[in-house]
MOPAC internal coordinates of N, CA, C and O (Angstrom, degrees):
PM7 1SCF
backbone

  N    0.0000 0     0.00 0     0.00 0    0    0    0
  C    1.4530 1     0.00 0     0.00 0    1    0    0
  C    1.5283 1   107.75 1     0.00 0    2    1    0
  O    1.2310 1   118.77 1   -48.63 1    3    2    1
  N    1.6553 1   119.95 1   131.37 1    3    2    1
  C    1.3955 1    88.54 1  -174.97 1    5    3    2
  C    2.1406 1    83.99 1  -130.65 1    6    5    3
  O    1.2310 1   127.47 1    26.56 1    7    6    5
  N    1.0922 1   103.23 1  -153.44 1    7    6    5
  C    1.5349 1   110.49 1  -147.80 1    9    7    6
  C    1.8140 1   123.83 1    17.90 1   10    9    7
  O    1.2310 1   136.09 1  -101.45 1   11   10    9
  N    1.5935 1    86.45 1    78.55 1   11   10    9
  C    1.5189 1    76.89 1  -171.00 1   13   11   10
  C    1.9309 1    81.97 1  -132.16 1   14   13   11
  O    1.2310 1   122.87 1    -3.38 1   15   14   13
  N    1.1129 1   112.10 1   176.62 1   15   14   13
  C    1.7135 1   131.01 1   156.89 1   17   15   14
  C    1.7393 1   117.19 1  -132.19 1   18   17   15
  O    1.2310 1   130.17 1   -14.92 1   19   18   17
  N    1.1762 1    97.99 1   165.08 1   19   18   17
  C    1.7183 1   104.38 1  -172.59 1   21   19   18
  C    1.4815 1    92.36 1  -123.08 1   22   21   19
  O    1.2310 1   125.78 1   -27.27 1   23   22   21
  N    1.4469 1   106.51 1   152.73 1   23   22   21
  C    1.7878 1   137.54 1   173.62 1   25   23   22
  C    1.5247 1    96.95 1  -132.74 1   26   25   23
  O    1.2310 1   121.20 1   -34.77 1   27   26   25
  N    1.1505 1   115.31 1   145.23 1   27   26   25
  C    1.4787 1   106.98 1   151.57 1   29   27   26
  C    1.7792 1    99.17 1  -143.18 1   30   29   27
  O    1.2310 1   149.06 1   -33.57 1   31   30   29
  N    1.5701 1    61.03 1   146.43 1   31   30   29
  C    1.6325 1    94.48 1   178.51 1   33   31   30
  C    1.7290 1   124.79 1  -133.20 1   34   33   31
  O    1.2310 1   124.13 1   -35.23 1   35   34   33
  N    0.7812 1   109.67 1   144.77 1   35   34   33
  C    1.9896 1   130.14 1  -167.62 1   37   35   34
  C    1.9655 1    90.64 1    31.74 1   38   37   35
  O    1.2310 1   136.07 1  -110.04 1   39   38   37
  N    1.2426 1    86.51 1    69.96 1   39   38   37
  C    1.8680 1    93.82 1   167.19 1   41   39   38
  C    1.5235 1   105.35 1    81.19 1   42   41   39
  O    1.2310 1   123.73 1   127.65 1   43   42   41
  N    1.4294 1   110.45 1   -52.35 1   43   42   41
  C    1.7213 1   112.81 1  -165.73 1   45   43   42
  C    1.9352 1   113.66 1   -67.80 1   46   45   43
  O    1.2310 1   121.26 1    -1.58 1   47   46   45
  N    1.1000 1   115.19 1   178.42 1   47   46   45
  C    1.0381 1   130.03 1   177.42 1   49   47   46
  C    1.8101 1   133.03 1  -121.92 1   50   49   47
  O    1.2310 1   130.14 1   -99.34 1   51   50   49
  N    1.3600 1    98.04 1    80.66 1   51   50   49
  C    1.4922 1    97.91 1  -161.56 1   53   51   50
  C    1.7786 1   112.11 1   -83.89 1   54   53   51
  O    1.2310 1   121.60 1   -22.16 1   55   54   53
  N    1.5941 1   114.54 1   157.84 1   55   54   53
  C    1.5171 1    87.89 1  -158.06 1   57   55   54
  C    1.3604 1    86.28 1  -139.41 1   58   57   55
  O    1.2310 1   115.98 1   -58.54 1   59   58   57
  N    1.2365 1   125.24 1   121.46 1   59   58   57
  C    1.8001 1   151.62 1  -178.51 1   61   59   58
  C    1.8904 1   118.35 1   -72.94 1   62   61   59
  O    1.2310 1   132.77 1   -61.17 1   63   62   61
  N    1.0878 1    92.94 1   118.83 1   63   62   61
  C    1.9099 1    79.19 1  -175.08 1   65   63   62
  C    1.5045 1   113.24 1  -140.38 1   66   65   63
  O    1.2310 1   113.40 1   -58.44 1   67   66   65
  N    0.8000 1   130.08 1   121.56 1   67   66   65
  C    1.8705 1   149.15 1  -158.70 1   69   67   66
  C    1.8446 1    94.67 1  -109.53 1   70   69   67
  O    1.2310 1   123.96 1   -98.30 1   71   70   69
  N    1.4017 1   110.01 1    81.70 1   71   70   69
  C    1.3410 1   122.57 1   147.18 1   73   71   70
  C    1.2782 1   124.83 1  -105.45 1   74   73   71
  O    1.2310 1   115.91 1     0.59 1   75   74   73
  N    1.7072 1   125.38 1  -179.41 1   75   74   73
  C    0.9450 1   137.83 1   146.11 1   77   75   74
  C    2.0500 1   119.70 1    -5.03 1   78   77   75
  O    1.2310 1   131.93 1   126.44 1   79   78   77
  N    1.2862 1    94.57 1   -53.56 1   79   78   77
  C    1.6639 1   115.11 1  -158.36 1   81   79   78
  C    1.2946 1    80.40 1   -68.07 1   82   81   79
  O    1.2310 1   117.53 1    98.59 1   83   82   81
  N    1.2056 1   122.31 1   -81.41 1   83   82   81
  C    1.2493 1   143.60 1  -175.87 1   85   83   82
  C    1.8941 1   112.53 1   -29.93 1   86   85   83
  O    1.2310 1   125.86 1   125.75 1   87   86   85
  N    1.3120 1   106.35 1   -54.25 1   87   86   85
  C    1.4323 1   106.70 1   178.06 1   89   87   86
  C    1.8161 1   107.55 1   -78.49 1   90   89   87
  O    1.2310 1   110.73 1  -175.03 1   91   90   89
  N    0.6537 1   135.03 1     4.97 1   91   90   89
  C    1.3425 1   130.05 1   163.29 1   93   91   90
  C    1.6826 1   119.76 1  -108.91 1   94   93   91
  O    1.2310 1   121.79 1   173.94 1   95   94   93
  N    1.3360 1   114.19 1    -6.06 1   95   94   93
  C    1.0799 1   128.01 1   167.65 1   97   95   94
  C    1.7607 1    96.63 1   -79.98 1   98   97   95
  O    1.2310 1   112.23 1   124.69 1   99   98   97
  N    1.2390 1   132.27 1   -55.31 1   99   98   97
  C    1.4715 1   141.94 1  -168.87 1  101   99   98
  C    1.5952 1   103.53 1   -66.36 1  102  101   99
  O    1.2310 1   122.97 1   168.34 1  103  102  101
  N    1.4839 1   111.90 1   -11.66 1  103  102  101
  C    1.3119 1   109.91 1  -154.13 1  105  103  102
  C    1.6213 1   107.29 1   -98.99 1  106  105  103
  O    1.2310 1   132.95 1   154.37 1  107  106  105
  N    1.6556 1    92.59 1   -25.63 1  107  106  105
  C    1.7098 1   110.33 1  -173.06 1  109  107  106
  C    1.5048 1    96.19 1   -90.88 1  110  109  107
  O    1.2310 1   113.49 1   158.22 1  111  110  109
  N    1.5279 1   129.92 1   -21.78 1  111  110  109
  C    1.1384 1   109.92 1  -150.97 1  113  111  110
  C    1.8094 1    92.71 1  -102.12 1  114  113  111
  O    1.2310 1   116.90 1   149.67 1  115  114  113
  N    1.7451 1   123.49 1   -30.33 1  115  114  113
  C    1.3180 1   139.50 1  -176.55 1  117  115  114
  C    1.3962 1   116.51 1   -88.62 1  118  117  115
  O    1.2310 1   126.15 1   150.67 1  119  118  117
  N    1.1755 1   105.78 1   -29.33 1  119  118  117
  C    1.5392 1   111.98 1  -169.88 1  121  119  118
  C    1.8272 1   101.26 1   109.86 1  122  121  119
  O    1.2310 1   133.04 1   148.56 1  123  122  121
  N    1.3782 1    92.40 1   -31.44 1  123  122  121
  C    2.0448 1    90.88 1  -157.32 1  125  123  122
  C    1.9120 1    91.45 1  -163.39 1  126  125  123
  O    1.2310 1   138.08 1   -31.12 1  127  126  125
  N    1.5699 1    82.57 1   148.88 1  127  126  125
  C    1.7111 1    90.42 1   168.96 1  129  127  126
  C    1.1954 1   123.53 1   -75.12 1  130  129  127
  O    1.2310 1   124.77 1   152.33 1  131  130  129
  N    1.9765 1   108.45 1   -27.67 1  131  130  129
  C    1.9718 1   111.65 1   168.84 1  133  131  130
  C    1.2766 1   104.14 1   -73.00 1  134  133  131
  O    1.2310 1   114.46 1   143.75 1  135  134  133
  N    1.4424 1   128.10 1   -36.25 1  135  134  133
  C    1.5195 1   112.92 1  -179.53 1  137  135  134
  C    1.7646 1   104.72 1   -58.00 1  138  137  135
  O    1.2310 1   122.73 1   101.53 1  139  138  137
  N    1.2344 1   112.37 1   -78.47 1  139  138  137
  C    1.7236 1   114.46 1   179.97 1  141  139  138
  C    1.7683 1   101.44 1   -25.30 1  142  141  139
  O    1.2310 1   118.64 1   134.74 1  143  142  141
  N    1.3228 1   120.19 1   -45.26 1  143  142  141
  C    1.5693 1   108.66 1  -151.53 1  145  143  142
  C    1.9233 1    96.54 1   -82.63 1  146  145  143
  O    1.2310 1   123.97 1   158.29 1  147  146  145
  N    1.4523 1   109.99 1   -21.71 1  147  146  145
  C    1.2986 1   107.52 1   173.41 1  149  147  146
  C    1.6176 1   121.38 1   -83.71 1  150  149  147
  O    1.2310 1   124.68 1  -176.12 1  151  150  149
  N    1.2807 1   108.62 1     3.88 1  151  150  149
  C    1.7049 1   127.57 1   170.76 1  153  151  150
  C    1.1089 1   103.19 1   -95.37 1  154  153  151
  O    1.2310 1   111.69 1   165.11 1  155  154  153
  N    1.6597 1   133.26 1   -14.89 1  155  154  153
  C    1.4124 1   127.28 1  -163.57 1  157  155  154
  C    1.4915 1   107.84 1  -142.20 1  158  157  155
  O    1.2310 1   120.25 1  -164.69 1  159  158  157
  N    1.1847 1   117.14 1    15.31 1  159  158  157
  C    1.5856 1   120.41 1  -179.17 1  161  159  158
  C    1.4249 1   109.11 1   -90.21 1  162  161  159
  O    1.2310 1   117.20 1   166.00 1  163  162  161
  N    1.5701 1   122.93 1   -14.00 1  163  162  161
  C    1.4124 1   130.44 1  -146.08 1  165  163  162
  C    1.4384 1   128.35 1    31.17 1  166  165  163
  O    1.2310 1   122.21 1   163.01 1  167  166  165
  N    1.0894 1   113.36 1   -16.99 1  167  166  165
  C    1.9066 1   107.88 1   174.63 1  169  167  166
  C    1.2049 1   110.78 1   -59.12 1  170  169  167
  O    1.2310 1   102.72 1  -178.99 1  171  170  169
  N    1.5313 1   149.28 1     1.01 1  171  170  169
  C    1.3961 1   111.84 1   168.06 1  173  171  170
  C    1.8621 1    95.37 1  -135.52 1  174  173  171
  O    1.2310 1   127.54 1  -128.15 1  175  174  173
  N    1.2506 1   103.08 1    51.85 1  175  174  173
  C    1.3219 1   124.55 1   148.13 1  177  175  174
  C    1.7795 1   106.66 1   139.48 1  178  177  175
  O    1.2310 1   125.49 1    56.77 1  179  178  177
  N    1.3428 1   107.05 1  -123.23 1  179  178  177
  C    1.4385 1   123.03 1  -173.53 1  181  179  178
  C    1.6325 1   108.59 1   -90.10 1  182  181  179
  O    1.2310 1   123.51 1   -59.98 1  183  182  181
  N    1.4352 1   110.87 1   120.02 1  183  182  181
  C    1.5667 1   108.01 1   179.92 1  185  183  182
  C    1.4665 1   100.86 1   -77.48 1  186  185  183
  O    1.2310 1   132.16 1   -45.44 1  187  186  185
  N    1.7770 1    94.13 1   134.56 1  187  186  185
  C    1.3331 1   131.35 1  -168.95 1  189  187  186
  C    1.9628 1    90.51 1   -59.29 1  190  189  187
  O    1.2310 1   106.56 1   -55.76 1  191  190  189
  N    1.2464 1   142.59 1   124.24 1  191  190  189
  C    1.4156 1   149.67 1   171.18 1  193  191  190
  C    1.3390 1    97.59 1   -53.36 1  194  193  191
  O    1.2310 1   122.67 1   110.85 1  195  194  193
  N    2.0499 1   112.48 1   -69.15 1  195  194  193
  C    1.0641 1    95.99 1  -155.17 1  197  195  194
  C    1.6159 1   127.12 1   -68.52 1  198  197  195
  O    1.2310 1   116.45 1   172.31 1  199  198  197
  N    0.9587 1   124.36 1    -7.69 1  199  198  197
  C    1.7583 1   157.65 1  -154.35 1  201  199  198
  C    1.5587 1    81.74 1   -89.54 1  202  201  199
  O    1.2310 1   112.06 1   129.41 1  203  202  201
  N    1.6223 1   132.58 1   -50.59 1  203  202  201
  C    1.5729 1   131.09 1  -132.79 1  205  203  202
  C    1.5130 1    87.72 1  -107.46 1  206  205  203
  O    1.2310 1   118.23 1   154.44 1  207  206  205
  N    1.3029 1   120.97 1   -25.56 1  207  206  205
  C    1.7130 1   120.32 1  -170.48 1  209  207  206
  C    1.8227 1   107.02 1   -97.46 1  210  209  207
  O    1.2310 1   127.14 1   152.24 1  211  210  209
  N    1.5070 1   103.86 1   -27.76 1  211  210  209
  C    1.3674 1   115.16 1   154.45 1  213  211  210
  C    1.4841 1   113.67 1   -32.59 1  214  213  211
  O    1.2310 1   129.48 1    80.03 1  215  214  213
  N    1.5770 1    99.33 1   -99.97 1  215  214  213
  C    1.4983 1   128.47 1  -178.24 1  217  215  214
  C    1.4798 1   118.69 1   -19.93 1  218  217  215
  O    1.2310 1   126.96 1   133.96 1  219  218  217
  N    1.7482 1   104.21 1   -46.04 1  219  218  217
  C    1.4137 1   133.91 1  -176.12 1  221  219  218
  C    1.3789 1   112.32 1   -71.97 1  222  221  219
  O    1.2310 1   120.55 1   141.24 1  223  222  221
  N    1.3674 1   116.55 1   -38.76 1  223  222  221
  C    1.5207 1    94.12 1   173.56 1  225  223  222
  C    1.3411 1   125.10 1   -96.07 1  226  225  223
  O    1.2310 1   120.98 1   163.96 1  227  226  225
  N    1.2590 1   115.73 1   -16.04 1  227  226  225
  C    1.6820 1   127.37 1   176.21 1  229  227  226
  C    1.6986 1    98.21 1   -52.52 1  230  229  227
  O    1.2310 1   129.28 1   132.10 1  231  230  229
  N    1.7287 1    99.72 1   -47.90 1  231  230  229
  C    1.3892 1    86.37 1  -169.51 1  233  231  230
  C    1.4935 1   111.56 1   -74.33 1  234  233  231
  O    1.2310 1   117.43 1   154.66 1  235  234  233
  N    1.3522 1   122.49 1   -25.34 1  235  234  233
  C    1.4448 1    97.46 1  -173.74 1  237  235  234
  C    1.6997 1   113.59 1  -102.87 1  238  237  235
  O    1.2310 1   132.10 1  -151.26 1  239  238  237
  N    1.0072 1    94.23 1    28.74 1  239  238  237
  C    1.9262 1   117.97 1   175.34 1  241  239  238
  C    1.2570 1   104.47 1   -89.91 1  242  241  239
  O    1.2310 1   122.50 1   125.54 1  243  242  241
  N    1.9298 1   112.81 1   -54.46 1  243  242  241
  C    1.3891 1   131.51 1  -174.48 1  245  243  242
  C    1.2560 1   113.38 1   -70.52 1  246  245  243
  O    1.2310 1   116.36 1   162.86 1  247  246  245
  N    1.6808 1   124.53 1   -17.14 1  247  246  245
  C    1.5479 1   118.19 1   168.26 1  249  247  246
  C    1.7410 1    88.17 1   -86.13 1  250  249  247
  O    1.2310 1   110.55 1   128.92 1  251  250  249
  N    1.4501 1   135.37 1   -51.08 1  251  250  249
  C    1.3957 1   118.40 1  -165.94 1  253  251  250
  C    1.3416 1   110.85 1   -37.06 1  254  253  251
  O    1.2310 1   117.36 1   123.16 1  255  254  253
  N    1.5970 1   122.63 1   -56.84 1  255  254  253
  C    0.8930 1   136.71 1   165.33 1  257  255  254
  C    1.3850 1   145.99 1   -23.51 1  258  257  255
  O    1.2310 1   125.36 1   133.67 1  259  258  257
  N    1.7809 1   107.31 1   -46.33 1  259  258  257
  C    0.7676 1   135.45 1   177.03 1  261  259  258
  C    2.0320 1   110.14 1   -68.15 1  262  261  259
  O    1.2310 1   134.81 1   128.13 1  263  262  261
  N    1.6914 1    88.96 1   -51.87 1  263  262  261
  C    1.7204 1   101.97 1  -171.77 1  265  263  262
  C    1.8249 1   102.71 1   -58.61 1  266  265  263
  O    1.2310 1   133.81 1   130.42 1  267  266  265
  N    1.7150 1    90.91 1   -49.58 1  267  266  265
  C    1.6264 1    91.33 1  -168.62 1  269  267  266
  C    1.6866 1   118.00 1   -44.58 1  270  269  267
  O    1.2310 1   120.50 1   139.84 1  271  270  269
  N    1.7373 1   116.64 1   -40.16 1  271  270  269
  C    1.1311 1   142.17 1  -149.26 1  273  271  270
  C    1.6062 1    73.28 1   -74.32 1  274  273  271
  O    1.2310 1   115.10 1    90.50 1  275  274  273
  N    1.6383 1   126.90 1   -89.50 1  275  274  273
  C    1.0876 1   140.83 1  -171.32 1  277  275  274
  C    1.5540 1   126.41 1   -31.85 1  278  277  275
  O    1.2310 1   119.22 1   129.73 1  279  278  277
  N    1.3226 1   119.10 1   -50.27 1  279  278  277
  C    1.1807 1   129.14 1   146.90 1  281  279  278
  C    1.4330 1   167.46 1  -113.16 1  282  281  279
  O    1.2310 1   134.04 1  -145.00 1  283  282  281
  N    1.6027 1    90.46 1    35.00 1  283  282  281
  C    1.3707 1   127.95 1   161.43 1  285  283  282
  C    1.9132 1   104.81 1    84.68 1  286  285  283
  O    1.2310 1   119.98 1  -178.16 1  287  286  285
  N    0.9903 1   117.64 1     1.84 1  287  286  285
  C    1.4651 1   143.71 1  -172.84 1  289  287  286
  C    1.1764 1   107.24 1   -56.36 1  290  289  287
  O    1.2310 1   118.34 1   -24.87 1  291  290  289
  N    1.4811 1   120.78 1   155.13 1  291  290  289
  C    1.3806 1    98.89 1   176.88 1  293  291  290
  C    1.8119 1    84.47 1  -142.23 1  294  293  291
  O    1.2310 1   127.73 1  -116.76 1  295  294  293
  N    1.1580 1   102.72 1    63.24 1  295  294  293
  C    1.4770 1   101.96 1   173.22 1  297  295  294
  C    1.5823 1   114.66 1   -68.10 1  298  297  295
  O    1.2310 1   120.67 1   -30.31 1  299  298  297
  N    1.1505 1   116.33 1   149.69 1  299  298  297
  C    2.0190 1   119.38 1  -165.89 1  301  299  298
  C    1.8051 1    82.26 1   -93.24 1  302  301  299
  O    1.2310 1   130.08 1   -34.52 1  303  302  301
  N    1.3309 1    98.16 1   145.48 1  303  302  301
  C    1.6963 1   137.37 1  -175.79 1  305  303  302
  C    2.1206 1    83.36 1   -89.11 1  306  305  303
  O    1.2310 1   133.45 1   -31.87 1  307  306  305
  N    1.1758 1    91.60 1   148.13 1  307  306  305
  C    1.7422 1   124.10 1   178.16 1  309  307  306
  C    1.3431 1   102.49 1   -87.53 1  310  309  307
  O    1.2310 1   115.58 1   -51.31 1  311  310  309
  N    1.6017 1   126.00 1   128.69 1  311  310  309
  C    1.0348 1   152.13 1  -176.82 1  313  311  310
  C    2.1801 1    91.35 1   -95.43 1  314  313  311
  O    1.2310 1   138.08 1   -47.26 1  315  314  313
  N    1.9208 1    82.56 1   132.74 1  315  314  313
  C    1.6297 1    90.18 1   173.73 1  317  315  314
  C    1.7882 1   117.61 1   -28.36 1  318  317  315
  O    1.2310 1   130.73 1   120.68 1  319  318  317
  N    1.3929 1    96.90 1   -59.32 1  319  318  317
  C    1.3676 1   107.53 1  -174.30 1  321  319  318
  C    1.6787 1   132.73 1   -74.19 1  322  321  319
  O    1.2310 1   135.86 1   175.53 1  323  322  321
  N    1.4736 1    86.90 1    -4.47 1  323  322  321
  C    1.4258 1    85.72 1   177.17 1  325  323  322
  C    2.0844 1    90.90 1  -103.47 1  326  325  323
  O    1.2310 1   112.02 1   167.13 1  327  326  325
  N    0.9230 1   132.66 1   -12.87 1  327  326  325
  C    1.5800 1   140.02 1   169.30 1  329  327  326
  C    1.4416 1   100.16 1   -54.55 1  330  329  327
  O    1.2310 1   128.38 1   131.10 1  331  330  329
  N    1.5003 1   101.48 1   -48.90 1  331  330  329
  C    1.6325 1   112.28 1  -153.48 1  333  331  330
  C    1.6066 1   107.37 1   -65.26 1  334  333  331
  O    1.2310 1   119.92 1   139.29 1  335  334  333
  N    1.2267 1   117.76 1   -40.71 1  335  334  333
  C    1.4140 1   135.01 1   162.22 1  337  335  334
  C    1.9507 1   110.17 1   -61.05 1  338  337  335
  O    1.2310 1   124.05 1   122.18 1  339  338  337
  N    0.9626 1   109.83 1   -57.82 1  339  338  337
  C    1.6820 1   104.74 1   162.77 1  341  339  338
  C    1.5713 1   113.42 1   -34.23 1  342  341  339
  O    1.2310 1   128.34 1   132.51 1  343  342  341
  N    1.1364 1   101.55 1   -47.49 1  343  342  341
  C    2.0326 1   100.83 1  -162.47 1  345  343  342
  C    1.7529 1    92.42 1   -97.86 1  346  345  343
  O    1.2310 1   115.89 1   155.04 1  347  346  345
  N    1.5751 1   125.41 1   -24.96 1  347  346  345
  C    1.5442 1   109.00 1   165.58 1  349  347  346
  C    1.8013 1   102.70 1   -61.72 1  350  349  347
  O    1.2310 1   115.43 1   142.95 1  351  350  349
  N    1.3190 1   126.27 1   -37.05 1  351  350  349
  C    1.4245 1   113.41 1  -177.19 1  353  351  350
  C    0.8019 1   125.68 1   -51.90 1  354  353  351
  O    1.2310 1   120.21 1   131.65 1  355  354  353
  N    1.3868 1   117.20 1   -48.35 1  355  354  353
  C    1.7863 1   140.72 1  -158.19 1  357  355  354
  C    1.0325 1    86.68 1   -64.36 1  358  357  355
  O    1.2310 1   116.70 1   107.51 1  359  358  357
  N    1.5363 1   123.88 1   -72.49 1  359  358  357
  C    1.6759 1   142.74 1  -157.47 1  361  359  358
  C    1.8006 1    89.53 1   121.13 1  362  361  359
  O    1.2310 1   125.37 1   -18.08 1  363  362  361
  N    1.3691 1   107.29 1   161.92 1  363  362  361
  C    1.0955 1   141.92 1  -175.02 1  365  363  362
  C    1.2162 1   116.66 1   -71.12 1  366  365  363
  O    1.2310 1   117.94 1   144.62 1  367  366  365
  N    1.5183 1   121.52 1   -35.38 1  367  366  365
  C    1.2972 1   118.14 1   171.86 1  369  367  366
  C    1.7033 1   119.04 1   -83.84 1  370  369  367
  O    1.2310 1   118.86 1   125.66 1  371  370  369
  N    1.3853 1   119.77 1   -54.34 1  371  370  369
  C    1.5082 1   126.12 1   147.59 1  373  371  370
  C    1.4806 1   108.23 1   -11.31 1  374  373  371
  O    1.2310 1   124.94 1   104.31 1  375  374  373
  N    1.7514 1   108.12 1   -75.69 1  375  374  373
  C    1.3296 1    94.00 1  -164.63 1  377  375  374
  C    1.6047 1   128.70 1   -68.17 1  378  377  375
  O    1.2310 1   123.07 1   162.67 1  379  378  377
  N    1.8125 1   111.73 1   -17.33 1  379  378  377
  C    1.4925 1   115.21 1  -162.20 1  381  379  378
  C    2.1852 1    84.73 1   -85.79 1  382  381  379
  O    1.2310 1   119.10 1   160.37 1  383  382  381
  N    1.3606 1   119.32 1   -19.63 1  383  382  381
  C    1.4958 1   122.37 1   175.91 1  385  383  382
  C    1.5560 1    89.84 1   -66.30 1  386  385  383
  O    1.2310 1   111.18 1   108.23 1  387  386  385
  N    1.1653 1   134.22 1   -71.77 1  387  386  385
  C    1.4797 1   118.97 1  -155.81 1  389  387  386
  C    1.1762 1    97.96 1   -56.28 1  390  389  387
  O    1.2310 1   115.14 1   108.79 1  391  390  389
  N    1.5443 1   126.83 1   -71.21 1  391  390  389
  C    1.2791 1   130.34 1  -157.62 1  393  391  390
  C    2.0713 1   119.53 1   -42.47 1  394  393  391
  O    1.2310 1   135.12 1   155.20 1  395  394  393
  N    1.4334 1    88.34 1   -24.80 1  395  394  393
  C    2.0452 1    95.96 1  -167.68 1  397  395  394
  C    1.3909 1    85.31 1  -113.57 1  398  397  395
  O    1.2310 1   108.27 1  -172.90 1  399  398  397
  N    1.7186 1   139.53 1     7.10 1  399  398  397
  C    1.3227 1   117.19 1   149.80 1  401  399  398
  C    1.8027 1   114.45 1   -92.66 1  402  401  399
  O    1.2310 1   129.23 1   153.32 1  403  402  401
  N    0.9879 1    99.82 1   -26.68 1  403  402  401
  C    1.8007 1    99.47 1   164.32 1  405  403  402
  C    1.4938 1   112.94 1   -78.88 1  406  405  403
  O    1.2310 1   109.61 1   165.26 1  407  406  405
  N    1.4062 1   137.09 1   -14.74 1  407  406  405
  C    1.3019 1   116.61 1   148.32 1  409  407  406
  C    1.4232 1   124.37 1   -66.07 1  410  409  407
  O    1.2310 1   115.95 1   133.42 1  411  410  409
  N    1.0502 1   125.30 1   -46.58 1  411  410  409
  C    1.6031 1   130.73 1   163.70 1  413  411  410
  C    0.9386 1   133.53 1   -27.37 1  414  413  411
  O    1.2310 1   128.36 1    99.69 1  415  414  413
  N    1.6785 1   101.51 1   -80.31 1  415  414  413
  C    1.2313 1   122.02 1   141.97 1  417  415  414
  C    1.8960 1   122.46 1    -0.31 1  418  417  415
  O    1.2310 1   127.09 1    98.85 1  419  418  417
  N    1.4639 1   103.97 1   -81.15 1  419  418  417
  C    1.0137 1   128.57 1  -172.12 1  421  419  418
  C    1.7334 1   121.01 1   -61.01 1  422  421  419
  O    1.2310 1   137.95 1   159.88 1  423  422  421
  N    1.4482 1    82.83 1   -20.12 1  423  422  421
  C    1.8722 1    94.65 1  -173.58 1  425  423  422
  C    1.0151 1   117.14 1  -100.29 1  426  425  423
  O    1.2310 1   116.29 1  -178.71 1  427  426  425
  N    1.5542 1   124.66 1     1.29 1  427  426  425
  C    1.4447 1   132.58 1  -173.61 1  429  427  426
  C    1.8275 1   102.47 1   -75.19 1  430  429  427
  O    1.2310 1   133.18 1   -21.11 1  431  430  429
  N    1.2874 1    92.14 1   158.89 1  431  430  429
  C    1.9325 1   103.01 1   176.28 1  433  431  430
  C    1.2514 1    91.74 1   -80.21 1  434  433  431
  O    1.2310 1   130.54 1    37.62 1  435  434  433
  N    1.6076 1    97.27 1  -142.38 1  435  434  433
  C    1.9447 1   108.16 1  -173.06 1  437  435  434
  C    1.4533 1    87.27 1  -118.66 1  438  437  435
  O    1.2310 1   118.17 1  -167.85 1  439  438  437
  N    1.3861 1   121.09 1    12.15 1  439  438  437
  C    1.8017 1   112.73 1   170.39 1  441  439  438
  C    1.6633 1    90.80 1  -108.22 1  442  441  439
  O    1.2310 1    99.36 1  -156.69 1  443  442  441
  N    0.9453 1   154.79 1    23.31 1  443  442  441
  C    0.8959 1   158.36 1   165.89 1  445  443  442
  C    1.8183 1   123.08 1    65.63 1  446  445  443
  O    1.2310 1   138.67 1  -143.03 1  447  446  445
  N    0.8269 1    81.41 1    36.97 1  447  446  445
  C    1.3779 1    98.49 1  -158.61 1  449  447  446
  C    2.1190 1    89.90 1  -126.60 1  450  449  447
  O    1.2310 1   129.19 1   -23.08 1  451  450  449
  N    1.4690 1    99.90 1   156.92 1  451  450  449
  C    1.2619 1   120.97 1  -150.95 1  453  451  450
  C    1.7595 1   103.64 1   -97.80 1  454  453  451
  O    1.2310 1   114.14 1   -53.29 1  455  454  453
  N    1.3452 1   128.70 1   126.71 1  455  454  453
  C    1.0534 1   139.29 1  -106.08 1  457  455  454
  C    2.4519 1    69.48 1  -114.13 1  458  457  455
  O    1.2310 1   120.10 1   180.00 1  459  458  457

């Protein structure tokens, strides 16, 4: 699996991934991936929750997804509310850092540099 990042939480290792799937999911639900990413960047005030619990589970639905597809798995996909409790654990800043370093991450060319 590749453009993905890891969090872990209560021991396990959950793993976040900002594709295609993922950006068209952000796209129907925001209008746009800069609108969503300006609901979830926090610099120009309070990150928008519902925008941050959004973003958050597509991506770690879209690695479930990804593993199940790959290795025949049929691991169960994360319910909003059970996410929502994931990113109250972490804390708020942790989680909006993972979440806008796997967009980055994810958006770079092969010069590393941001697409």
């Amino acid at each position: 699996m590749k453009n993905f990042s890891e969090i872990e939480y209560n021991g396990k290792k959950l793993k976040l991934v900002f594709n295609l799937n993922v950006m068209e999911a952000i796209q129907n639900e925001f209008g746009s991936v800069d609108n969503w990413g300006k609901l979830t960047d926090g610099t120009s005030g309070e990150v928008n929750i519902k925008a941050l619990k959004f973003g958050f589970t597509e991506m770690v639905n879209e690695a479930i997804d990804i593993e199940n597809d790959e290795n025949g798995t049929s691991i169960p996909f994360y319910t909003s509310k059970q996410v929502a409790r994931i990113i109250s654990d972490l804390g708020m800043e942790q989680a909006t850092k993972a979440l806008n370093e796997t967009v980055i991450d994810s958006t770079k060319d092969d010069s590393g540099k941001n697409a």
